[in-house]
N, C-alpha and C positions, 0 to 999 in steps of 0.2 A: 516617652516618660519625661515629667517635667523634674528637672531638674534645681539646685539653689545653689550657688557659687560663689566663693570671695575672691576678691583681688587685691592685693596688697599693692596701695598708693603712697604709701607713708614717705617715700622719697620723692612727691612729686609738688610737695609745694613749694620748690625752686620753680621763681618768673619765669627764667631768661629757656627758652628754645632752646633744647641741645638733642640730638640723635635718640638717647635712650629713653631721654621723658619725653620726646614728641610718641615714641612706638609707646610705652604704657600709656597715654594720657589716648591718643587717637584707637587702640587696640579696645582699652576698656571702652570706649563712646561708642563703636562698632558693636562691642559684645553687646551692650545693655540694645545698643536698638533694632540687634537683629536675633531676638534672645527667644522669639517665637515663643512665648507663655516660660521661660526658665527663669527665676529668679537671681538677681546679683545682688551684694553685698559688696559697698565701697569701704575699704581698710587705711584710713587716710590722717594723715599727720595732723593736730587740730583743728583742720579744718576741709572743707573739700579744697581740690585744685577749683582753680577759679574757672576752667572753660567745661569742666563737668558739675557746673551746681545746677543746669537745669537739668540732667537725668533724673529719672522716673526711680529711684530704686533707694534702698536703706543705705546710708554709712554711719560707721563706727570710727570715732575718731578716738585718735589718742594726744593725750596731754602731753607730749613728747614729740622733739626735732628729731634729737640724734639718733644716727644709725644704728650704734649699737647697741643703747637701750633699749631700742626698738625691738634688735633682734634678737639680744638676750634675757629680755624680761621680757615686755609688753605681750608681742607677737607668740612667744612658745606656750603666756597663760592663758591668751585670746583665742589660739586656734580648734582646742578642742571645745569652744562652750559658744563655736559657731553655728552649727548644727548644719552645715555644707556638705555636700557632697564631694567635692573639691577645690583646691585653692591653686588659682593663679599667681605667680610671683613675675611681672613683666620686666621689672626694675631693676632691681639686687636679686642673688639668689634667697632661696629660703631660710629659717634660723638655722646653725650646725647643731643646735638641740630640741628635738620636738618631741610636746609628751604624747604620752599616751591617749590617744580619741584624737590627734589632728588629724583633719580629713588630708587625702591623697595630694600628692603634690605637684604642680606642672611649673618647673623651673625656667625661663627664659636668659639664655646665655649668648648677649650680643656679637663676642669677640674672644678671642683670644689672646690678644695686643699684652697684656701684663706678660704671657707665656713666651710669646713671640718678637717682641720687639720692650723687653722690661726697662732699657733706658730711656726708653719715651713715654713711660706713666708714673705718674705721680707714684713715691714709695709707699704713700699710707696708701692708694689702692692694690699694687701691689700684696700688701703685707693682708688685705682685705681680704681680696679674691682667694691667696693661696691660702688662708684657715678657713674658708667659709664654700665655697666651691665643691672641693672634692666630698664632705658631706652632704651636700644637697643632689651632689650628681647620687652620691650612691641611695639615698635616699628619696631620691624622685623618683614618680610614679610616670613622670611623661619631662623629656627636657626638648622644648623650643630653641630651633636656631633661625636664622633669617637667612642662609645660603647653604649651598654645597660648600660651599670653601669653608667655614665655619664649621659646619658638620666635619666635616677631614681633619680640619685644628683639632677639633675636640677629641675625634677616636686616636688622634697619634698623641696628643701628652696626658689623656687619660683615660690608662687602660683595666678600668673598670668592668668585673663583669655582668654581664647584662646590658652596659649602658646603651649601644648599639642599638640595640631593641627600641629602647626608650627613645631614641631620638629621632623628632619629626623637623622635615624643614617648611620655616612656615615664612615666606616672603613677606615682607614691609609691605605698604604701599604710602601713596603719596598724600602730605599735606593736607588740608581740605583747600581748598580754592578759594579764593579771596581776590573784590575785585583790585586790580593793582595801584599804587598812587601816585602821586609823580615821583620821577628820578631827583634825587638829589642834586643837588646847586653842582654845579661844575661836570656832570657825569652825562657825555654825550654817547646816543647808542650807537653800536658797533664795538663796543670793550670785549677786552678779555676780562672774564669773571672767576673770581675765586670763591667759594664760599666754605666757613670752617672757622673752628676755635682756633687762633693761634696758639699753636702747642706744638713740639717738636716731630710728630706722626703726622701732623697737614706738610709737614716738608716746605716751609715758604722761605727760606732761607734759601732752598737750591732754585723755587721759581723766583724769586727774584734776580737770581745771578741767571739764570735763565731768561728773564725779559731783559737784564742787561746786554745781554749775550745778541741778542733780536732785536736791540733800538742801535746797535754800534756794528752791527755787519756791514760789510760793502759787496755789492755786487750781489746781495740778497736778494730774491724771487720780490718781484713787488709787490707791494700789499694796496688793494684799492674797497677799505672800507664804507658802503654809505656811501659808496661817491667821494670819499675821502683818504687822499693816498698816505704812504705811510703806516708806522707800528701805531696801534690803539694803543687808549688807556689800560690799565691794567686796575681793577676796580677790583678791592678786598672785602668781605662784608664777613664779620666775626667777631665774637668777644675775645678776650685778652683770656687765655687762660691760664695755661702754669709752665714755669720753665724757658718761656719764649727769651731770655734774655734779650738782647739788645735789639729782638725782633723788630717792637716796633720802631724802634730810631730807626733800622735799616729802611723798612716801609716809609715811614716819612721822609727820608733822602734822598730815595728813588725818583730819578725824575720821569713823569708821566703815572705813576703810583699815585692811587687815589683810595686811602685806607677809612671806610663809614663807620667798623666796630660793630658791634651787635646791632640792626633794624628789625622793625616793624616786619608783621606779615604782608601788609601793601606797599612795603617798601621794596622787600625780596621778591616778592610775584612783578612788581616791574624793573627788576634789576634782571628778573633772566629773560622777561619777553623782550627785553633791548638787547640782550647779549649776543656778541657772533659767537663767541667759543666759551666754555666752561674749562677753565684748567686745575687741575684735581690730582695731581701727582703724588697724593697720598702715599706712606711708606707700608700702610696695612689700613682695612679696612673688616668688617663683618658682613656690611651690606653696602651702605652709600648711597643715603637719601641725597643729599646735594644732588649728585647723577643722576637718580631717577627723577629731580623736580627738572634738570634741565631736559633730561629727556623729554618729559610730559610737555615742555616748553618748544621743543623741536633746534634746542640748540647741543650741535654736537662738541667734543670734550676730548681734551687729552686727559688721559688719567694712568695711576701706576698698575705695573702689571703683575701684581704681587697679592693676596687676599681677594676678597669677592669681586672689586671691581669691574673684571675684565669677564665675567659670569655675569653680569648685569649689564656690561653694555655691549654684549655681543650686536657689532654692525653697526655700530651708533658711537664709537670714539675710536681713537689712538691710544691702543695701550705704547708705555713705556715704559720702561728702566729707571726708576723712578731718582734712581741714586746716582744718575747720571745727567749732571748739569747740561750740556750738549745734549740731550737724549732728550731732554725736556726742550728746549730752545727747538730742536725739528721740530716735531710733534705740532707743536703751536704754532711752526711758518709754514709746513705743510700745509694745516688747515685754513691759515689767515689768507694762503696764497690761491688756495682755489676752492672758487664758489658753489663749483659744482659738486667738489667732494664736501662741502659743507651742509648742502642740500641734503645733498642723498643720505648722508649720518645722521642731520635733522628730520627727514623724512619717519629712516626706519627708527629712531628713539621715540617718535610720537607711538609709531605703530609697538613696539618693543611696550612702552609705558603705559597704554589702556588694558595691559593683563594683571598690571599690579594695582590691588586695590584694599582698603581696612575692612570693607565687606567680604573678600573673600579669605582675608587672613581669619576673619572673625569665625566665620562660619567652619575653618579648616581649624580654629581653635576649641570651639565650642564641642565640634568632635572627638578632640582628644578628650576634655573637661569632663561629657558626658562617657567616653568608655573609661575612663581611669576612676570617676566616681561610681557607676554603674556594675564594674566588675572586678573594681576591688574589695575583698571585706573589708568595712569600718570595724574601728571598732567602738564598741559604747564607752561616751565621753565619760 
């Protein structure tokens, strides 16, 4: 049965690359092109996102930025006079007030990080998630997670009933491939790479007293880089996000620290095919695309052992302690010190990384979309 579907993009005409609008902006491109005769509808803030204007499919735009006009006006008088079968919400969850005729619901909930770690999100997301969250759970007809670790957050701080039922886990996949460009002015391969918003949950405040830790040992395991002996650069590639205080001055004082800020996607596809090790000591995660692009890149990663992580890189990094400055500095001399356990973790993240894909999240999406539209009663808008 053909089916018609909306997706709400209205949060995705933010430029800059981050976690949750690369999964809405790559999920929706997958749904539309593997949509076998189902129709979509784009739900999109005045205008479309700019890497989805050449899809094949209708958008409805709205004359509106803000989130919550969005979600307390726009979106609750939009929904029932779409004439969908059901609606996607990849981004934010859905309005906390929906009338009467909105079709079914499929909620996508990245993280738990506001629940689980709330001094390290911003307060107006906090204050966000907790009024707008627990209605869309009890009120969806299907909630998307990206892990089992997530799935677990969810059933333990919301004990909803039914919600259980409703919850599928439907794994990320990676980037689209782009070919790479040159590395940036001073940035020789063989680095350790970081990649991430600066924000108190990437934890770079502990990796960098951690790479301190690793340029100032003696009698440390020797490191022979590239043919070149010695601790690597330490190369950062992230926007500045919120909270970092005197992050970046610390970055910039570090010596061998090499801080780019937000790049290009040919800039990041040749920042990890140069990389030996990916360091990622995150203090939570939901999924952890950085990880799976280095996987796909065959470069292995120390990362924290707390949240999905350590569920995505089974055989392919160092989980650690992440809160543990020492615990971080192994991890990384470990891997810097032998080539052969670098191989082999490089090896199996290639092989770990071609199961993750946006065509099969699509298609394991499109399944939900189609039975939660198909088997629930509408009702008439």
């Amino acid at each position: 049965m053909v089916g018609r579907f909306a997706i709400d993009l209205t949060a995705c005409w933010r430029p800059q690359r981050v976690g949750m609008l690369t999964v809405a902006v790559e999920l929706s491109r997958a749904l539309v092109k593997h949509a076998s005769g189902d129709q979509f509808v784009l739900l999109c803030s005045r205008e479309r996102p700019e890497s989805l204007q050449d899809l094949d499919c209708e958008a409805v735009l709205s004359p509106y930025r803000h989130e919550l006009v969005m979600k307390s006006r726009w979106l609750p008088a939009l929904e029932p006079q779409l004439g969908s079968d059901a609606i996607l919400y990849p981004y934010w969850p859905s309005p906390p007030f929906r009338r009467e005729g909105a079709p079914p619901a499929a909620v996508f909930v990245h993280d738990l990080a506001f629940r689980i770690r709330p001094h390290e999100v911003p307060w107006q997301q906090r204050m966000y998630f907790r009024a707008v969250l627990p209605p869309a759970l009890r009120h969806a007809a299907a909630v998307l997670v990206p892990s089992e670790s997530t799935r677990r957050d969810l059933l333990q701080w919301y004990r909803i009933p039914g919600l259980e039922q409703k919850v599928e886990v439907i794994p990320e996949g990676p980037p689209p491939e782009v070919p790479p460009g040159p590395l940036p002015d001073g940035v020789e391969p063989g680095y350790i790479l970081a990649v991430g918003t600066i924000e108190p949950r990437k934890n770079y405040t502990r990796l960098l007293a951690a790479y301190r830790q690793l340029r100032g040992r003696r009698g440390a395991l020797p490191f022979i880089i590239n043919g070149r002996p010695g601790v690597p650069q330490l190369v950062i590639a992230g926007r500045a996000g919120w909270a970092y205080g005197d992050t970046l001055q610390r970055i910039a004082a570090e010596p061998g620290v090499r801080y780019l800020g937000h790049v290009d996607e040919p800039t990041l596809a040749a920042l990890y095919a140069s990389a030996s090790v990916l360091a990622f000591p995150s203090l939570y995660e939901g999924f952890g695309l950085p990880l799976l692009e280095a996987m796909g890149h065959g470069v292995p990663a120390v990362v924290g052992a707390t949240g999905a992580l350590p569920e995505l890189a089974v055989g392919s990094a160092i989980s650690i302690n992440a809160e543990d400055t020492e615990a971080i500095a192994g991890g990384l001399e470990r891997l810097l010190a032998d080539e052969g356990l670098r191989k082999k973790l490089g090896e199996e993240g290639r092989r770990r990384a071609k199961g993750y894909s946006w065509a099969n999240a699509a298609e394991r999406t499109l399944d939900v979309l189609r039975r939660i539209g198909h088997t629930t009663e509408r009702k008439a808008a």
